[in-house]
VMD Tcl script that builds the backbone (N, CA, C; Angstrom):
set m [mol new atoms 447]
animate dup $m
set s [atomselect $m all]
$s set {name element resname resid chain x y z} {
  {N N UNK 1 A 0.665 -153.808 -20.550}
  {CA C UNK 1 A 1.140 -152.437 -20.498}
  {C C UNK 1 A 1.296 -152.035 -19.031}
  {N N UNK 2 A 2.323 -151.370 -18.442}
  {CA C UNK 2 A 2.596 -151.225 -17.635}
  {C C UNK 2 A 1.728 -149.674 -17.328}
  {N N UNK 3 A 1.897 -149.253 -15.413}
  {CA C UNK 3 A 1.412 -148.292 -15.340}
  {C C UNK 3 A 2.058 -146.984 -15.604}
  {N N UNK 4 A 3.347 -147.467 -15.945}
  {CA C UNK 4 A 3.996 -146.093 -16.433}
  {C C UNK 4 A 4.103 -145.605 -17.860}
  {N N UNK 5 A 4.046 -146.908 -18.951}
  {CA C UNK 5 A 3.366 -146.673 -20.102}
  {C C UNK 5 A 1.665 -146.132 -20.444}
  {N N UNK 6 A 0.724 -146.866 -19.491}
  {CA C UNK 6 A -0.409 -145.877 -19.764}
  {C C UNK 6 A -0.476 -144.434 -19.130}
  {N N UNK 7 A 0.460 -143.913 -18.215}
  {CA C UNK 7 A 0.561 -142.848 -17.933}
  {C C UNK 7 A 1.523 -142.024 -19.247}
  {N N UNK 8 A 2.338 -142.314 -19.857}
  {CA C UNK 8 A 2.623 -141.542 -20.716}
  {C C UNK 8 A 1.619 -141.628 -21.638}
  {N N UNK 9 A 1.158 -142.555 -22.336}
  {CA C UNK 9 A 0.090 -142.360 -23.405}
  {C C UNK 9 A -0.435 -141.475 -22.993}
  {N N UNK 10 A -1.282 -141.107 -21.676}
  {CA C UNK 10 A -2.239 -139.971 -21.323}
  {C C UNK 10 A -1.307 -138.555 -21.681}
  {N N UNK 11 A -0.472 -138.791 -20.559}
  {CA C UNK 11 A 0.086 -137.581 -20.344}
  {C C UNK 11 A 0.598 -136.786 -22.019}
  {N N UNK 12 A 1.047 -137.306 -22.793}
  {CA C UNK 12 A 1.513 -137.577 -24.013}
  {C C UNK 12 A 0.453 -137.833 -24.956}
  {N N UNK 13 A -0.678 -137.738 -25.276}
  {CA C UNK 13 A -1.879 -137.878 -25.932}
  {C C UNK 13 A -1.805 -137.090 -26.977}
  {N N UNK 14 A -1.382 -136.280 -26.971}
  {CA C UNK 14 A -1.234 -135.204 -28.731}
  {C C UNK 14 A 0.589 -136.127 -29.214}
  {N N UNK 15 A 0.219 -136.576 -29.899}
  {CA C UNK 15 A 1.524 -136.967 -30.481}
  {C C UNK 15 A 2.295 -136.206 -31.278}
  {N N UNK 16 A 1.309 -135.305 -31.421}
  {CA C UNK 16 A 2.491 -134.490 -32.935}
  {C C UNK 16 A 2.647 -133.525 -32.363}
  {N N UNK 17 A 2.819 -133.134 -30.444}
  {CA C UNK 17 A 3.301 -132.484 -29.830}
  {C C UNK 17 A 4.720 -131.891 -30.060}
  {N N UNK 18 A 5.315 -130.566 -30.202}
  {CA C UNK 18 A 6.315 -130.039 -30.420}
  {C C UNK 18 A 7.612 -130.660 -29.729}
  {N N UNK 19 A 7.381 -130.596 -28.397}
  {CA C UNK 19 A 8.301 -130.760 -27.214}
  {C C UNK 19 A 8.602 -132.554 -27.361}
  {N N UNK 20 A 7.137 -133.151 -27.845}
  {CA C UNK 20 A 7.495 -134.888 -27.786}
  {C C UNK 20 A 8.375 -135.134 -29.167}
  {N N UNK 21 A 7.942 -134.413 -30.227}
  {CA C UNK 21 A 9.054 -134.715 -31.515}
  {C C UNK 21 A 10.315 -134.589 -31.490}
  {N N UNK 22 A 10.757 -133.469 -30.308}
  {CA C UNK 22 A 11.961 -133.064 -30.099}
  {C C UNK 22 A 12.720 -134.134 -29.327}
  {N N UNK 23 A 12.065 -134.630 -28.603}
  {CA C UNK 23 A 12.372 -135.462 -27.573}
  {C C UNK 23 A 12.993 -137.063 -28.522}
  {N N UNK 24 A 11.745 -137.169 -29.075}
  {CA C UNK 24 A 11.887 -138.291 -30.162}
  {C C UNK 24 A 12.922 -138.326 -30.940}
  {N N UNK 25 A 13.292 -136.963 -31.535}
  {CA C UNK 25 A 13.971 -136.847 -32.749}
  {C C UNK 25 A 15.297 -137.123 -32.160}
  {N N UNK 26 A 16.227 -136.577 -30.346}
  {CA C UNK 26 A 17.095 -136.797 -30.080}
  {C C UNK 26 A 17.194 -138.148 -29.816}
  {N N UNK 27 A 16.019 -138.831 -29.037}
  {CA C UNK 27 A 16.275 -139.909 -28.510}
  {C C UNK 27 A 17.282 -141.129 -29.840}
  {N N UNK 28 A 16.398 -140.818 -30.515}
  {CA C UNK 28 A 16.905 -141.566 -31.735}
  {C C UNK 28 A 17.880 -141.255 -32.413}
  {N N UNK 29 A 18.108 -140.130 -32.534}
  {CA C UNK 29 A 19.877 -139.503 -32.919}
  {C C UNK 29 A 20.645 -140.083 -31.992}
  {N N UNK 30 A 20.725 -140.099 -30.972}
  {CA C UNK 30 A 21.746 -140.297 -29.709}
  {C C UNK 30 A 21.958 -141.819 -30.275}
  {N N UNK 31 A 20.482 -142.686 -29.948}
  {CA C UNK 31 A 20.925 -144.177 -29.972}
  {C C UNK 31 A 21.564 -144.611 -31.745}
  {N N UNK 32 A 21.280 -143.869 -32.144}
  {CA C UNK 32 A 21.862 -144.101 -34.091}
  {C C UNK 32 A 23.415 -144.256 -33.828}
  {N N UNK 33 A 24.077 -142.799 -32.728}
  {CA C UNK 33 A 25.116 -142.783 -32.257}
  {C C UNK 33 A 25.891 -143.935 -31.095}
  {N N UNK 34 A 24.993 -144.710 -31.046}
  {CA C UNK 34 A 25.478 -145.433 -29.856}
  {C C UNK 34 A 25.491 -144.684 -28.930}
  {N N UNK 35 A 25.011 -143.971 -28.239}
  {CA C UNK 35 A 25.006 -143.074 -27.173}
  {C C UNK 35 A 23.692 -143.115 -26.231}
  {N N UNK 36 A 23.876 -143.385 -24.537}
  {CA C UNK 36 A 22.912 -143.781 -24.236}
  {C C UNK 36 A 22.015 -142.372 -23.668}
  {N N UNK 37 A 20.405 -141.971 -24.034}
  {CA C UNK 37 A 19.971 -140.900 -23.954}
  {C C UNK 37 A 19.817 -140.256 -22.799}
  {N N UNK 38 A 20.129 -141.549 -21.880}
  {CA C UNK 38 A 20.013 -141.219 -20.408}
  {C C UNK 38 A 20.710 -140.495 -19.413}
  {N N UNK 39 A 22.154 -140.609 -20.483}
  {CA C UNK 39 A 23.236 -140.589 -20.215}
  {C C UNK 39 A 23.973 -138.921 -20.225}
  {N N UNK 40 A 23.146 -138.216 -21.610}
  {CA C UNK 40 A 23.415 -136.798 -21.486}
  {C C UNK 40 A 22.854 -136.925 -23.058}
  {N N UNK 41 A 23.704 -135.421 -23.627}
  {CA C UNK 41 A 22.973 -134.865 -24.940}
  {C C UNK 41 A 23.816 -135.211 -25.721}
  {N N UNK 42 A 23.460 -134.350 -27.110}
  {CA C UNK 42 A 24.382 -134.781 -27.955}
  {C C UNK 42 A 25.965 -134.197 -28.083}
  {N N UNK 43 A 27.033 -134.616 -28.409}
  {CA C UNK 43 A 28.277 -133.810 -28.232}
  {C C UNK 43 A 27.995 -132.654 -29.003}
  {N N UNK 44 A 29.153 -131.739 -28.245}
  {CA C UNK 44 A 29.513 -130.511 -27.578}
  {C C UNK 44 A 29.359 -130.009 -29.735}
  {N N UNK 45 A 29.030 -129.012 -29.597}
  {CA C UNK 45 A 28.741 -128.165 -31.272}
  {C C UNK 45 A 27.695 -128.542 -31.684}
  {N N UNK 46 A 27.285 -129.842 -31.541}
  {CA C UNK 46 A 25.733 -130.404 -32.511}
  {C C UNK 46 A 24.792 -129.757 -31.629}
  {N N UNK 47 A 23.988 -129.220 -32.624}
  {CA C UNK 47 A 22.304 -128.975 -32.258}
  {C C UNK 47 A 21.220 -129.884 -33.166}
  {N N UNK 48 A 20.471 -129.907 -32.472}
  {CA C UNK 48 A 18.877 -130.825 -33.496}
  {C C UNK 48 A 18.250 -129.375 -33.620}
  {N N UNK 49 A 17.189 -129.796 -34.726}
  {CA C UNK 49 A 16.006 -128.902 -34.889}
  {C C UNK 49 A 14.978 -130.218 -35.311}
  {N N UNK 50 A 13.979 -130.212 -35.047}
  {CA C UNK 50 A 13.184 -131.068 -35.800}
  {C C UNK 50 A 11.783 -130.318 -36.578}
  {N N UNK 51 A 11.288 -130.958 -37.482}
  {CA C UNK 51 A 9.769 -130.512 -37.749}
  {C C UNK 51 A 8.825 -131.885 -38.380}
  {N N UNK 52 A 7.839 -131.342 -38.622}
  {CA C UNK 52 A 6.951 -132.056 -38.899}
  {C C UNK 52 A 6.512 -132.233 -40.118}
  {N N UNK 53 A 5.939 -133.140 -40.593}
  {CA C UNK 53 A 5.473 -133.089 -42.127}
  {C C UNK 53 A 4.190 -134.017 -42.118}
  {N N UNK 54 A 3.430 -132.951 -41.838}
  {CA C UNK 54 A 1.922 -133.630 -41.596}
  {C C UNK 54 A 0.563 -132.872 -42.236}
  {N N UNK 55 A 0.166 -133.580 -43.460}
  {CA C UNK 55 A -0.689 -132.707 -43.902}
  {C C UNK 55 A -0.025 -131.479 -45.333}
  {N N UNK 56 A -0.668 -130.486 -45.121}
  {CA C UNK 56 A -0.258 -129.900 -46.718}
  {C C UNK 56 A 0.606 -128.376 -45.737}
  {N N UNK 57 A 0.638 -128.331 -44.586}
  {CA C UNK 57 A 1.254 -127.193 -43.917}
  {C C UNK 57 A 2.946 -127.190 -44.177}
  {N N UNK 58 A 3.131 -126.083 -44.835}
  {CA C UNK 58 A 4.780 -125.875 -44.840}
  {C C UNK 58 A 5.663 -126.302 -43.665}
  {N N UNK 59 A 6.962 -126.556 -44.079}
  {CA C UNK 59 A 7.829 -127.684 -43.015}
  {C C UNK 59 A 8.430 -126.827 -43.048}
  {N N UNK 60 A 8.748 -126.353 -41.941}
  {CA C UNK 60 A 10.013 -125.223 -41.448}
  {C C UNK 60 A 10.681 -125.734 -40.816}
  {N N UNK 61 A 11.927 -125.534 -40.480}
  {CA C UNK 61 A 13.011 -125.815 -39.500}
  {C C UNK 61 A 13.632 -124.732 -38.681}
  {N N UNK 62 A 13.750 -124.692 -37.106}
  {CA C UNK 62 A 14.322 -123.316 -36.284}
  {C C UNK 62 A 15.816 -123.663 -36.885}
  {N N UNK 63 A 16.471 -122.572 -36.647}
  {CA C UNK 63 A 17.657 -122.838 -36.835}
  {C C UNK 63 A 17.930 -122.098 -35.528}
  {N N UNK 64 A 19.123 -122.099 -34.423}
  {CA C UNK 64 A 19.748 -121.776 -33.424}
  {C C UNK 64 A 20.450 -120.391 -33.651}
  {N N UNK 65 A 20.419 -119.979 -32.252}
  {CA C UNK 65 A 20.814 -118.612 -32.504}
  {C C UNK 65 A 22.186 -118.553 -31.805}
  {N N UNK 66 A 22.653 -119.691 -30.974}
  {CA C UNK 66 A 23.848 -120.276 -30.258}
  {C C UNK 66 A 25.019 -120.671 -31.409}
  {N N UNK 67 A 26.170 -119.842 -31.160}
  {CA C UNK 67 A 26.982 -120.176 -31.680}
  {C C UNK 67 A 26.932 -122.370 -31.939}
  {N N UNK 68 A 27.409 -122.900 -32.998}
  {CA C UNK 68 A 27.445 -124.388 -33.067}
  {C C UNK 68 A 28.062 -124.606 -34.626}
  {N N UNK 69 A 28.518 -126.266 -34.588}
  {CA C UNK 69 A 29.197 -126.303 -35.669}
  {C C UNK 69 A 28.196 -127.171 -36.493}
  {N N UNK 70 A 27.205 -127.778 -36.167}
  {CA C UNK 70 A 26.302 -128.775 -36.871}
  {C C UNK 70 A 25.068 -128.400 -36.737}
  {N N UNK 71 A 23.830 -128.473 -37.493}
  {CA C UNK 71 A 22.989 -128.900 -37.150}
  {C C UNK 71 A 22.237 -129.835 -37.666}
  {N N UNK 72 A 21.821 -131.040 -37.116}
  {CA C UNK 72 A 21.233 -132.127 -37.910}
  {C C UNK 72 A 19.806 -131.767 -37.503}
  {N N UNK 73 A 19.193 -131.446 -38.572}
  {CA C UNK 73 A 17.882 -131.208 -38.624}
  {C C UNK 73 A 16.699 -132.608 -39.165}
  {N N UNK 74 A 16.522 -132.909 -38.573}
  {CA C UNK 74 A 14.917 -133.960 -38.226}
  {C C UNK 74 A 13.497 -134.086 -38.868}
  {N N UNK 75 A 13.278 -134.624 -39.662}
  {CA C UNK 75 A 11.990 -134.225 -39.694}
  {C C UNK 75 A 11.221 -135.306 -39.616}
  {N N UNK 76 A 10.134 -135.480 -38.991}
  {CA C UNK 76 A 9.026 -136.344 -38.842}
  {C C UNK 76 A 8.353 -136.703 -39.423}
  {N N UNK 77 A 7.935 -137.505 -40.306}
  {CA C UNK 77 A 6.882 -137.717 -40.950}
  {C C UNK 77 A 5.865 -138.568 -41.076}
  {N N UNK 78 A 4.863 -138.598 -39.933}
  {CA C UNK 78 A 4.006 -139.783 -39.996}
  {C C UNK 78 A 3.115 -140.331 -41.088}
  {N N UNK 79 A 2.693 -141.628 -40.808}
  {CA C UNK 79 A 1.932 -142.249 -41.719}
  {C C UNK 79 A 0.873 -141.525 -41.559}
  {N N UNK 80 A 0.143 -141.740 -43.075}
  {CA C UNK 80 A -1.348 -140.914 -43.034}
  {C C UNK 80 A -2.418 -141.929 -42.907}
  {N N UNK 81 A -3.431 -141.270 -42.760}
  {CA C UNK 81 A -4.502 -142.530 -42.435}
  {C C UNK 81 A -4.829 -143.515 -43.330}
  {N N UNK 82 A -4.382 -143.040 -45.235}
  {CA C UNK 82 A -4.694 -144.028 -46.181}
  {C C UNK 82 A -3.128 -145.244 -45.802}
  {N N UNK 83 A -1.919 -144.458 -45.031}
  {CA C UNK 83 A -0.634 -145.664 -45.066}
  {C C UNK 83 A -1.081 -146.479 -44.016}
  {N N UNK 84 A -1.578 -146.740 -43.011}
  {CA C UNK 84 A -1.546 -147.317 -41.730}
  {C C UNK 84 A -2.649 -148.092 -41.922}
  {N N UNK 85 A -2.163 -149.282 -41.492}
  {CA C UNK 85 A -3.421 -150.511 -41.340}
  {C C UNK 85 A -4.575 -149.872 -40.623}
  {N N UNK 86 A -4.305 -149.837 -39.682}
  {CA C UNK 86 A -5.559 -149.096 -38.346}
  {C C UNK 86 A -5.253 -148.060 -38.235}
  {N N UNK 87 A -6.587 -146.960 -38.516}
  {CA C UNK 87 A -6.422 -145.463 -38.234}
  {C C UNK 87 A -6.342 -145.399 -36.721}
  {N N UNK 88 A -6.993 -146.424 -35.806}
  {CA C UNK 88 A -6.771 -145.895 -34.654}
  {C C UNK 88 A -5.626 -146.327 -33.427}
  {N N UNK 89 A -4.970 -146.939 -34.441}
  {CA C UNK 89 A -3.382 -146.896 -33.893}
  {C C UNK 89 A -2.733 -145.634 -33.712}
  {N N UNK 90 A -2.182 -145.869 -32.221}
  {CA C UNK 90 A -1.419 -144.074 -32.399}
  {C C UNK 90 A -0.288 -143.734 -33.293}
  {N N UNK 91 A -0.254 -142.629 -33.291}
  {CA C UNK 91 A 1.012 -142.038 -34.258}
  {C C UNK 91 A 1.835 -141.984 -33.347}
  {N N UNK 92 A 3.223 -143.263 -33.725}
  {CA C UNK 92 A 4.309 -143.502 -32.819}
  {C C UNK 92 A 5.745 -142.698 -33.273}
  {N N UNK 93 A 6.149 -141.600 -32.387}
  {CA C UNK 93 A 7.228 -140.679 -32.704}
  {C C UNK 93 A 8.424 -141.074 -32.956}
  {N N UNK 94 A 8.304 -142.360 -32.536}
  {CA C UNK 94 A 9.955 -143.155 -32.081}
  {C C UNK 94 A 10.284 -144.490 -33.284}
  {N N UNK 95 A 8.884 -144.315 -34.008}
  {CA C UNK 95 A 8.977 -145.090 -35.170}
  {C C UNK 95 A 10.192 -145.165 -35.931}
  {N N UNK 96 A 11.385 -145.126 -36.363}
  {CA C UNK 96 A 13.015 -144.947 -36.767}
  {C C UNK 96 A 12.540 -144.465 -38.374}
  {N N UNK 97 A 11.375 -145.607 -39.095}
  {CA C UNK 97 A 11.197 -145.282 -40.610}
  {C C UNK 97 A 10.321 -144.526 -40.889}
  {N N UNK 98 A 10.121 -143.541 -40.146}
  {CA C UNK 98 A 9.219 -142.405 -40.486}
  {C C UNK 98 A 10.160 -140.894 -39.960}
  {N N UNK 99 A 11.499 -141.595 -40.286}
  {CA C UNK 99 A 12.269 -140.095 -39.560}
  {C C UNK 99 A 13.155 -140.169 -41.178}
  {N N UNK 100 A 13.587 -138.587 -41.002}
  {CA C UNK 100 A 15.020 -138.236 -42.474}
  {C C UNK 100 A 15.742 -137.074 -41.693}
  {N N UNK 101 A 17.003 -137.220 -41.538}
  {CA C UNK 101 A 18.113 -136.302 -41.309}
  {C C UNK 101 A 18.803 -135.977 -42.080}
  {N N UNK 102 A 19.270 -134.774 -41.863}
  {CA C UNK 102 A 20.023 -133.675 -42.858}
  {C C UNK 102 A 21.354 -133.251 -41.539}
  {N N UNK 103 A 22.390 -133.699 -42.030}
  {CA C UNK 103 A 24.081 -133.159 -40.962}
  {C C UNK 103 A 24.259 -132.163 -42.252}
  {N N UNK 104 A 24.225 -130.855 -41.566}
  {CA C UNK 104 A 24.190 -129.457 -42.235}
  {C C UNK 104 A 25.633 -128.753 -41.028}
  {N N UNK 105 A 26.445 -128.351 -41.883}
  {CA C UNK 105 A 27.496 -127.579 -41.355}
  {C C UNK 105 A 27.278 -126.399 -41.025}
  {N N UNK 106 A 27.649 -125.773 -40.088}
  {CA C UNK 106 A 27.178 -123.943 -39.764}
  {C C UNK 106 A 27.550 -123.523 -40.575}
  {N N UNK 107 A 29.024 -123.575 -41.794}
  {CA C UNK 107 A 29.036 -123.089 -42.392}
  {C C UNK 107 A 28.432 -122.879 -43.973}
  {N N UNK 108 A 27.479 -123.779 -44.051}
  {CA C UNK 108 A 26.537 -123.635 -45.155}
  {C C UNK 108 A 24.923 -123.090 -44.982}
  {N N UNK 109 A 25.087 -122.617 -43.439}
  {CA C UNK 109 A 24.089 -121.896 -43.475}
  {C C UNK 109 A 24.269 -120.162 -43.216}
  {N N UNK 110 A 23.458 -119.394 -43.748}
  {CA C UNK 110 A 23.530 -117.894 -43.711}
  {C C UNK 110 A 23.303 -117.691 -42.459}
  {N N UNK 111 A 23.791 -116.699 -41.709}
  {CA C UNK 111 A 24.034 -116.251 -40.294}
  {C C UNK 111 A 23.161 -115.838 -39.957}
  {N N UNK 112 A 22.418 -115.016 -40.945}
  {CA C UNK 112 A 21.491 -113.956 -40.694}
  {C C UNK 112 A 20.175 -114.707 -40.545}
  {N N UNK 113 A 19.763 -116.065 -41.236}
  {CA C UNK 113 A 18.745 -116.878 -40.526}
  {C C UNK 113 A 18.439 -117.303 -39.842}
  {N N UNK 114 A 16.694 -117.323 -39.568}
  {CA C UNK 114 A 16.827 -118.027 -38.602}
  {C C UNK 114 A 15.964 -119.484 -38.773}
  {N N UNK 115 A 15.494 -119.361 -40.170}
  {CA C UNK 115 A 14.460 -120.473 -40.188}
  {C C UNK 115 A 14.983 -120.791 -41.846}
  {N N UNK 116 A 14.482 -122.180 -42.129}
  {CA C UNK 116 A 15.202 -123.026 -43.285}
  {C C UNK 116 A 14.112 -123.702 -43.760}
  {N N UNK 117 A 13.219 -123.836 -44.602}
  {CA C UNK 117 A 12.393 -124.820 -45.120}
  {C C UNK 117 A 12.837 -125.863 -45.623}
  {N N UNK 118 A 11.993 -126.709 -45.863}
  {CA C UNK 118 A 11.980 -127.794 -46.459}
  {C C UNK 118 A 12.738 -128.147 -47.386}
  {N N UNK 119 A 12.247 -127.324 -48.675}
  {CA C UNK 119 A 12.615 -127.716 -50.119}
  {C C UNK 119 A 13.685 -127.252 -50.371}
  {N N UNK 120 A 14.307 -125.892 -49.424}
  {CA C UNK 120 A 15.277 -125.362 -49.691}
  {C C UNK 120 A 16.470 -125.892 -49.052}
  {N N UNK 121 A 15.903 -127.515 -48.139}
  {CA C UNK 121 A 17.294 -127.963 -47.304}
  {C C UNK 121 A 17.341 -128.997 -48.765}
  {N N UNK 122 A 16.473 -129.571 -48.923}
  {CA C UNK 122 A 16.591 -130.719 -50.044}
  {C C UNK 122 A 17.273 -130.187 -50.864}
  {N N UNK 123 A 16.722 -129.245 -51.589}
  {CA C UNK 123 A 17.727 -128.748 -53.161}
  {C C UNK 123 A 19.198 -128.655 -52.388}
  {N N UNK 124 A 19.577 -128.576 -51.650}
  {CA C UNK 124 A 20.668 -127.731 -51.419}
  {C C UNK 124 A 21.257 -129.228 -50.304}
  {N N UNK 125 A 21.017 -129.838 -49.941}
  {CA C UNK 125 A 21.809 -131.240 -49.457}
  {C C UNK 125 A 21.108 -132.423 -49.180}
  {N N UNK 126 A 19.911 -132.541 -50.317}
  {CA C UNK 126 A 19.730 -134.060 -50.624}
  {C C UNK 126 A 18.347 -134.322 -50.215}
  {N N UNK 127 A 18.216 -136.116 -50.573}
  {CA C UNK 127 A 16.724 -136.112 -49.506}
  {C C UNK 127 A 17.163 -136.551 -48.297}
  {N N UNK 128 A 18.221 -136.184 -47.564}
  {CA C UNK 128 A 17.920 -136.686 -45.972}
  {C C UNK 128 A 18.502 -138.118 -46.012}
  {N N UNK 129 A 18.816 -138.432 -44.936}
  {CA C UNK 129 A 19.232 -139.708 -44.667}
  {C C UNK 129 A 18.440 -140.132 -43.447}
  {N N UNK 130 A 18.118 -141.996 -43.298}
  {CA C UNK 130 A 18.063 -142.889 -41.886}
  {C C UNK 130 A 18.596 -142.139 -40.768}
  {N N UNK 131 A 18.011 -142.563 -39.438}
  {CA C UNK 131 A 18.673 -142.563 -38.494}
  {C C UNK 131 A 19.935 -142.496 -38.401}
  {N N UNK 132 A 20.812 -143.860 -39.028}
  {CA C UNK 132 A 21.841 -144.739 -38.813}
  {C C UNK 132 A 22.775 -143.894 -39.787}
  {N N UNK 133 A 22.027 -143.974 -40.891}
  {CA C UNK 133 A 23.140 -142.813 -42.106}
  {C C UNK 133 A 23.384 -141.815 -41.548}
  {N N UNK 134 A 22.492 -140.914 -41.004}
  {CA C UNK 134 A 22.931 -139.615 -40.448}
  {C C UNK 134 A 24.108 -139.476 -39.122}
  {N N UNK 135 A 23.879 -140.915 -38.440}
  {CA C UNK 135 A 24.945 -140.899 -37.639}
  {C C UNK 135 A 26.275 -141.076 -37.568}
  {N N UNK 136 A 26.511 -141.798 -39.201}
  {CA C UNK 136 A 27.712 -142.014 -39.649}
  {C C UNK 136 A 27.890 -140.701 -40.483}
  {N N UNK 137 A 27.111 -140.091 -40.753}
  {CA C UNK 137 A 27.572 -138.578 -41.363}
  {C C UNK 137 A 28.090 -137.285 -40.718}
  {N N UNK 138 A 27.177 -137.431 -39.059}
  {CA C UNK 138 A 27.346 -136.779 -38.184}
  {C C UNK 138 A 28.880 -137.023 -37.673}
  {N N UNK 139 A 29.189 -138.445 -37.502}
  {CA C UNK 139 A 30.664 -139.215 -36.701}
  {C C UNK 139 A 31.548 -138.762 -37.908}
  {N N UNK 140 A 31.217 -138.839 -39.136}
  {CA C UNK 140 A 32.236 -138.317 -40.171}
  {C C UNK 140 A 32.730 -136.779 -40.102}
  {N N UNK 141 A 31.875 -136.048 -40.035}
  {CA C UNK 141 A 32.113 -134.739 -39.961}
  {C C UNK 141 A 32.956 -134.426 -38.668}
  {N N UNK 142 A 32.294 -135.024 -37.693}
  {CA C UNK 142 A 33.399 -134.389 -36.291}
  {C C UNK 142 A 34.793 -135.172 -36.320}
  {N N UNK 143 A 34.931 -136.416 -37.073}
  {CA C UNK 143 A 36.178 -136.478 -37.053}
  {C C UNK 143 A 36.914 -135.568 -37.929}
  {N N UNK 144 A 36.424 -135.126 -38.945}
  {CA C UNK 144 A 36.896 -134.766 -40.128}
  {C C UNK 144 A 37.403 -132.976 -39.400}
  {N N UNK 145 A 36.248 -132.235 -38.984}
  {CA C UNK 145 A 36.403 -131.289 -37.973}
  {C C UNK 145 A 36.172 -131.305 -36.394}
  {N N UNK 146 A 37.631 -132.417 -36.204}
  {CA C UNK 146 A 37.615 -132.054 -35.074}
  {C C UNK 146 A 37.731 -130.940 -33.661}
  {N N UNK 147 A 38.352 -129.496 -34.631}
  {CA C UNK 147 A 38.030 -128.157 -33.487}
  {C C UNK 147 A 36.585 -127.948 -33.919}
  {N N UNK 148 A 35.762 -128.099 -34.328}
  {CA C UNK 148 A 34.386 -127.521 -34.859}
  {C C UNK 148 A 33.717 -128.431 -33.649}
  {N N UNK 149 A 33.220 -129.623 -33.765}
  {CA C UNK 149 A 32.911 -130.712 -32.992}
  {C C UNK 149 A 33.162 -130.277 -31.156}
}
mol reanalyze $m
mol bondsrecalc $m
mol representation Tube
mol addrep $m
């Protein structure tokens, strides 16, 4: 392990940190896209939201208050201590099979919100897709609307 990997472990020590899921959730959208993260964000209309699903606490999602034509919303869901070989393995954010995306159009969401739960994204567009699915759903839609995109 290098010294810049045990410096993030430290620095980075709460894993189910807000700001690190977010981070996670793009990193891995971008590369689903072929897009390198280093490189910039996601194209011009898409927003992320991500959340968490840890434990018995309700899963909310922000929704943006910025005009946009997408939002692919994220959610995290780590292994629990009965799924994981070793409990004291960390909970890795960047894990790909512990993520589900939802490519949600602005126009299927109400204006006047600002927050979206869980059950109410499922009933209403599925259980979520892979990384990789969502990126071909995401690439579908902006071709499909290309002034939205």
């Amino acid at each position: 392990m290098t010294e810049f990997d045990r410096l993030l472990r430290w620095y980075c020590a709460d894993r189910l940190d807000e700001r690190l899921r977010q981070a996670c959730g793009h990193w891995i959208l971008l590369t689903a896209l072929g897009l390198d993260p280093t490189q910039g964000g996601l194209p011009g209309g898409v927003v992320l939201s991500t959340a968490l699903h840890h434990g018995s606490a309700p899963v909310v999602f922000a929704l943006p208050e910025a005009p946009f034509a997408v939002v692919v919303f994220g959610l995290w869901q780590p292994p629990t201590a009965e799924d994981t070989a070793s409990a004291a393995e960390p909970l890795d954010p960047l894990q790909r099979d512990h993520w589900r995306f939802w490519v949600v159009s602005s126009r299927h969401l109400h204006p006047e919100r600002r927050t979206i739960g869980l059950n109410p994204l499922i009933r209403a567009h599925g259980e979520g897709w892979s990384p990789n699915d969502a990126a071909e759903q995401l690439e579908a839609f902006m071709v499909q609307n290309p002034s939205e995109a």
